[in-house]
N, C-alpha and C positions, 0 to 999 in steps of 0.2 A: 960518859959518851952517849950521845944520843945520834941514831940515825932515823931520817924521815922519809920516807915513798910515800910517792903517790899512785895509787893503780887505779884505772877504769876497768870493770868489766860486765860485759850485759850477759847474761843468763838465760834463758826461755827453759820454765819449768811448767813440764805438761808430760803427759804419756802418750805419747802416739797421736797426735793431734787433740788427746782429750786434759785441759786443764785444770788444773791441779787448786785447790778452796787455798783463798789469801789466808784463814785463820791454820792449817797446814805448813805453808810455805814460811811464815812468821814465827811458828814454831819452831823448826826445823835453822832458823837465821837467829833466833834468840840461843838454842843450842849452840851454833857454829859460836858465837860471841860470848858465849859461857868460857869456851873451851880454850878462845882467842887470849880472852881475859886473866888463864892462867900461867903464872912466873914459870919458866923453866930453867934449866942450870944447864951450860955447856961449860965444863972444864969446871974452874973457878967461881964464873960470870952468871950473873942472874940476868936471864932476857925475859920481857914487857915486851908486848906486841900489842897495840891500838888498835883496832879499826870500828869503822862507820860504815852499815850497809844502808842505802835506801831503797825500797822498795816501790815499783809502781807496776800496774795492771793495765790490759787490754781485755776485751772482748773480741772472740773469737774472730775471725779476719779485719779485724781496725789493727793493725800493729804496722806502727810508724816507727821506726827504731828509734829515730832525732827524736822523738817527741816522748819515746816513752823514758828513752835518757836521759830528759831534759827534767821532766818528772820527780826520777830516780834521785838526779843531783839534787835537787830542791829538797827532796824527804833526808837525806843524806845531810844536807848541810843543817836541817830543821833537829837533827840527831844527835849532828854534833855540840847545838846550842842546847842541848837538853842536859 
């Protein structure tokens, strides 16, 4: 049996208005996708969990949410063909 979602979600990673180095944030989202990655067992049943993050950046007050989204999707989708 396979179930499929789809989620959107935006993020804003910084500390106090001060943000946070892409090479950091990339880390930190290669971990989350480490951990995504591994099989777990409920009951009987071995569950797999996929996902694809994209990632994209502003500089400090340029933040267009639609655009940075739009962005996001592109690297996400560019992820998924990897």
């Amino acid at each position: 049996m396979q179930i499929v979602a789809a989620q959107q979600v935006g993020i804003r990673v910084g500390r106090g208005g001060e943000p946070i180095g892409h090479g950091r944030v990339a880390a930190r989202v290669d971990a989350l996708l480490e951990q995504l990655r591994r099989t777990f067992r409920i009951g009987e049943r071995s569950i797999s969990i996929g996902a694809s993050i994209g990632l994209s950046s502003s500089t400090l007050g340029a933040d267009n949410v639609s655009e940075l989204m739009r962005q996001a999707d592109i690297a996400m989708y560019a992820a998924k063909r990897s």
